[in-house]
N, C-alpha and C positions, 0 to 999 in steps of 0.2 A: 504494500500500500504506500503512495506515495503522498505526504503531508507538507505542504508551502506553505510560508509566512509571508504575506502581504500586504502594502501599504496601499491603500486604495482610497484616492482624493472623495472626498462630497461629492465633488461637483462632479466628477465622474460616473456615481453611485446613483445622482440625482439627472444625469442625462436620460432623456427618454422615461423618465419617470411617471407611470398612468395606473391610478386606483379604479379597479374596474368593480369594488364592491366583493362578491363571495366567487365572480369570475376572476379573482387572484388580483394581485397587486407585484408590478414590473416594474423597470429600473437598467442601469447600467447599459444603455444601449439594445434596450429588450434583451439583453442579454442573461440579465440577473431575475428569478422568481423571489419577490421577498417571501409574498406571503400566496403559495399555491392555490387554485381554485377551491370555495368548498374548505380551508383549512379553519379559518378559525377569525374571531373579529378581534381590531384591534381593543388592547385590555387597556392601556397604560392610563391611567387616570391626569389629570391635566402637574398634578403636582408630580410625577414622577415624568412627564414629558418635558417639565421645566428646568429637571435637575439633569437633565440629557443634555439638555441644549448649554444649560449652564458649564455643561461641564466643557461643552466642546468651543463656546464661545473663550472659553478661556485657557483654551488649550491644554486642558492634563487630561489627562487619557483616561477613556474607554474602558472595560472589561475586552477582551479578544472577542472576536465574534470569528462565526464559523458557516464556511459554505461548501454546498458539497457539487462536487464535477458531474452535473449529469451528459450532458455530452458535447461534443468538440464546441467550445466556445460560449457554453452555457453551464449556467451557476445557479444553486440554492438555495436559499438562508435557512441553516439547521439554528445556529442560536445564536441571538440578535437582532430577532427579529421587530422586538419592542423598540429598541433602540434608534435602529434604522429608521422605522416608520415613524417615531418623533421628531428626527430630521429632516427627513423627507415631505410631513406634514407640514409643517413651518415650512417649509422654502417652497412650496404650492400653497401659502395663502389661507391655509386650512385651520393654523394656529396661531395664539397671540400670547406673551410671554412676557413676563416683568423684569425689565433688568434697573435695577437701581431705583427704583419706584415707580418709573417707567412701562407703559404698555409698549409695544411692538410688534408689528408682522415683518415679515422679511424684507419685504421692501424700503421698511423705515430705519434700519438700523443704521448707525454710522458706519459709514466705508471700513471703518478698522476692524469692526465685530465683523461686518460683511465677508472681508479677504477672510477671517480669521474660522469663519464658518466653511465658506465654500475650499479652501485650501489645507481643510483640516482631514488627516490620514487616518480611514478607522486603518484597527489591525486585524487582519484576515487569514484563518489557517483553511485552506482550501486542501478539500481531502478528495484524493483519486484511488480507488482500487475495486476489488471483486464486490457482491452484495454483502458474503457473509464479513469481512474485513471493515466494511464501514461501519455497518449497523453494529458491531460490536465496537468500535469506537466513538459510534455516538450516543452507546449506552452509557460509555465512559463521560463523554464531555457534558453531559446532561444536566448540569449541573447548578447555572446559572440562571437567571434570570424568571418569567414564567415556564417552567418545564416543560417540553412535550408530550404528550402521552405517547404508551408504546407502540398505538397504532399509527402516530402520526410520526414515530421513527421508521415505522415498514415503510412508511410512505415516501419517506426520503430518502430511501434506497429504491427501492420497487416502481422505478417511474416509467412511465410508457402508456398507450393506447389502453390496457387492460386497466390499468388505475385510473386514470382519466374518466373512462365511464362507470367504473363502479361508484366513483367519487359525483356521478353526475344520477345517479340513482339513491346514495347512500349518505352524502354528506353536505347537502345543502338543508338549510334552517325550513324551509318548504317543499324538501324531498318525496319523492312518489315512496321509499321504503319507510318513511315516518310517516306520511298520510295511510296508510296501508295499515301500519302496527301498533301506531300510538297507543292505543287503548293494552294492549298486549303486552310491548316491549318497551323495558327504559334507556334510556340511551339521550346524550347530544349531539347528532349529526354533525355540527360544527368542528366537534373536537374527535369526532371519529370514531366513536362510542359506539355508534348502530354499526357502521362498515364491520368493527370488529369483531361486536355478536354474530352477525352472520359468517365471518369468517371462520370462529372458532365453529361455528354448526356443519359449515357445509366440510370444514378437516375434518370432523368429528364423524359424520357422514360418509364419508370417500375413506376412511380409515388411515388417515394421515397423523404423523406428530404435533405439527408444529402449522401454525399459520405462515411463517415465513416457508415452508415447503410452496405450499398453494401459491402462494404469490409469487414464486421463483419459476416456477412450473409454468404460471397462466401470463407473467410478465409480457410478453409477446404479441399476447392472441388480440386479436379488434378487436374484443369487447365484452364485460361480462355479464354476457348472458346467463352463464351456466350459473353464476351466486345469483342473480337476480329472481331468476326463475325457481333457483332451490327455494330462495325466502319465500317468494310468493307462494310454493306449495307449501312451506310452514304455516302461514297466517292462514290459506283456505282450507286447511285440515283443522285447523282450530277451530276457526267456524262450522264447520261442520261436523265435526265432533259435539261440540258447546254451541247449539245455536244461541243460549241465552247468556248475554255477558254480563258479568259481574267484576267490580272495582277489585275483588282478589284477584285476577287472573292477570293485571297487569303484576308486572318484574318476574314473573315465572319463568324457569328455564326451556323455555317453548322452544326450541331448535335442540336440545339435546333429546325434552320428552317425543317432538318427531322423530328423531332417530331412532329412539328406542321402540317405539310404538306404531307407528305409524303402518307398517303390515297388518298390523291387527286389525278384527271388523267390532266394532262399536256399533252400536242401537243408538242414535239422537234423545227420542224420545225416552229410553230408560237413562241416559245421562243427566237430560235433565230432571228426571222428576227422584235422580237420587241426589243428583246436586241441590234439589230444594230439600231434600230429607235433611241430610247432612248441613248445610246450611243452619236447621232449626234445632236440632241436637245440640243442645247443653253439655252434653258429652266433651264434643269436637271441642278442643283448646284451641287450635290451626287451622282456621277455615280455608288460610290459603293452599292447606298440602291436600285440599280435598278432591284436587283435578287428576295429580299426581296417582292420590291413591284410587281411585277410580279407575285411573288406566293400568296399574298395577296389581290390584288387585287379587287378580286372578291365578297371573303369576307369581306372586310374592306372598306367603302366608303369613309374613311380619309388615305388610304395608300398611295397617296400623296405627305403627308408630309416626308415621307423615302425618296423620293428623292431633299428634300429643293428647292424645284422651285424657280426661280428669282422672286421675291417679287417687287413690283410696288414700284417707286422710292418715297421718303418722298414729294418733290417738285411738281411733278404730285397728287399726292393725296389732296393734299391740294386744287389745283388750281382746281380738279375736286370736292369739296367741296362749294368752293365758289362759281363754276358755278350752282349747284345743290341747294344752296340757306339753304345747311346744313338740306331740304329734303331728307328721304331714299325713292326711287324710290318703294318701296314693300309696308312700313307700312304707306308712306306720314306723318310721322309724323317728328317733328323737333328736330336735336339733336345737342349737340356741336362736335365740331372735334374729342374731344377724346370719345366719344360716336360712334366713328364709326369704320366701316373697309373699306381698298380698295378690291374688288372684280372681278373678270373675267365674265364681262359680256358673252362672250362667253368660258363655262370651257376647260379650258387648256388639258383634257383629249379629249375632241370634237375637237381640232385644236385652241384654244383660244390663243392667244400670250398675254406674258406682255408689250402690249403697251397702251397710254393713250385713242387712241380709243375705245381701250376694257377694258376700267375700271369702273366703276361706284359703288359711296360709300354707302354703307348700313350699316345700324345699327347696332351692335353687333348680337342683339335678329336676326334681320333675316339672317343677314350673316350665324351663328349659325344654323338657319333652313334649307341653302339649303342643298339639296341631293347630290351634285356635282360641289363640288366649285374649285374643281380642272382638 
């Protein structure tokens, strides 16, 4: 991997300089991406845009800033990107700033602050090498300023045509995959939060390790279809699974429960009218693992515990202990209290309630043993 150190004038930085809004923001003779399409708005508050400018009006230096080579003659801003865009803003008219008690836009400044802005050198380590080589160096440098998130380091390795459009599906503030899932899935488009749920589903899916596999692999291709499409059969399996939506069902792991699930055949109508059972069950402590266990269910004779059943009070168990003579009613044999569990004589999944009638203590080992303890 090869790492430069460079002095790169404002006025250089600020040639060709054009903010297009969430269609990215350019610079350097269009040469330079400050801020890629779809990344992210700027954050910096006017007080920390002032201490930019101050700092550079006056000539002491910067933090390093850092851009990455995407290809012959074009450039990235991995981090810096606050900074830049404070200068940048001010010398396009966008900013106004107090020096000495004074207001000013750029144009007002005296000639000396003026040379002393435009002729001022950020310092720049510009990095060239393979995918895996950078992105492990930018895991490193990551360190300053507003952080990136980790999908928006994939992003600064992984550029091309396939990111482009997933970023035009995935990460804009008024996206088709946030219109589509809002009610479902959490995430900010902006900072690339949804891009990366669906990344981690459709690895998860294809049987991959890593997200950076998939996007080393699809880097290339026009356009992604193939995540687009996966999502979209996420969200329409939901709905049709769950015709009736409920405010639990957003932040759910919905692209892993597709994975798992999703060959199976499900009944609409027995989903919902157990999701309204389940729902009114005083039992249920977790209404939100009620989707989960639902689709689990069947499979899984501990799914259950996805919905944290009210658990039999400490005071009841004991006294149903002593009456029991610290006998487990299964094995008859004799154990101390912490040897034991309280249990649903009648399982909770049969009608069993947690009350003291229906409790009875049993041994770990056989608690352990039944088929249906819930």
């Amino acid at each position: 991997m090869r790492i430069e150190l460079c002095k790169i004038k404002v006025k250089d930085v600020f040639d060709g300089f054009i903010d297009k809004g969430e269609d990215g923001v350019f610079a350097y003779g269009g040469k330079l991406t400050i801020r890629p399409p779809y990344q992210r708005e700027f954050v910096y508050d006017l007080k920390q845009q002032e201490a930019v400018l101050h700092t550079v009006l006056k000539k002491f230096p910067l933090n390093t800033m850092y851009w990455v080579k995407t290809a012959d003659d074009e450039y990235e801003v991995l981090d810096g990107q606050q900074r830049t865009l404070s200068v940048m803003q001010f010398l396009s008219h966008k900013l106004q700033i107090t020096v000495d008690g004074k207001a000013y836009y750029n144009d007002s400044l005296p000639d000396d602050l003026y040379d002393n802005l435009m002729d001022y050198e950020f310092m720049v380590y510009i990095c060239e090498g393979t995918e895996s080589e950078k992105l492990d160096w930018f895991k490193i440098v990551n360190v300053a300023g507003e952080e990136l998130t980790p999908q928006e380091l994939r992003n600064s390795v992984y550029t091309g045509a396939w990111l482009s459009d997933a970023k035009r599906h995935f990460s804009k503030s008024n996206c088709a995959a946030k219109g589509l899932s809002d009610k479902y899935i959490t995430g900010t488009p902006i900072r690339q939060e949804l891009l990366e749920k669906a990344l981690k589903g459709i690895v998860e899916f294809k049987g991959l390790k890593k997200i950076e596999d998939y996007m080393a692999a699809h880097k290339s291709d026009a356009d992604a279809d193939e995540l687009w499409q996966y999502f979209q059969d996420v969200i329409h399996w939901i709905e049709k699974i769950f015709p009736k939506y409920n405010k639990k069902m957003k932040g759910l792991d919905w692209c892993h429960l597709y994975n798992k699930y999703h060959k199976n055949t499900y009944n609409s109508s027995v989903m919902k009218a157990e999701v309204d059972r389940l729902m009114a069950d005083d039992e249920v402590g977790k209404p939100a693992g009620i989707y989960e266990y639902l689709l689990s269910k069947d499979e899984d004779p501990f799914a259950g515990k996805l919905l944290q059943l009210r658990a039999f009070d400490e005071r009841d168990k004991r006294a149903k202990y002593a009456e029991q003579g610290g006998i487990c009613p299964i094995c008859h044999k004799h154990f101390e209290y912490e040897g034991m569990a309280g249990d649903h004589i009648k399982p909770w999944s049969k009608g069993g309630k947690t009350e003291p009638d229906n409790l009875q203590m049993l041994c770990k080992d056989c608690n352990g043993k039944k088929s249906d303890k819930y």
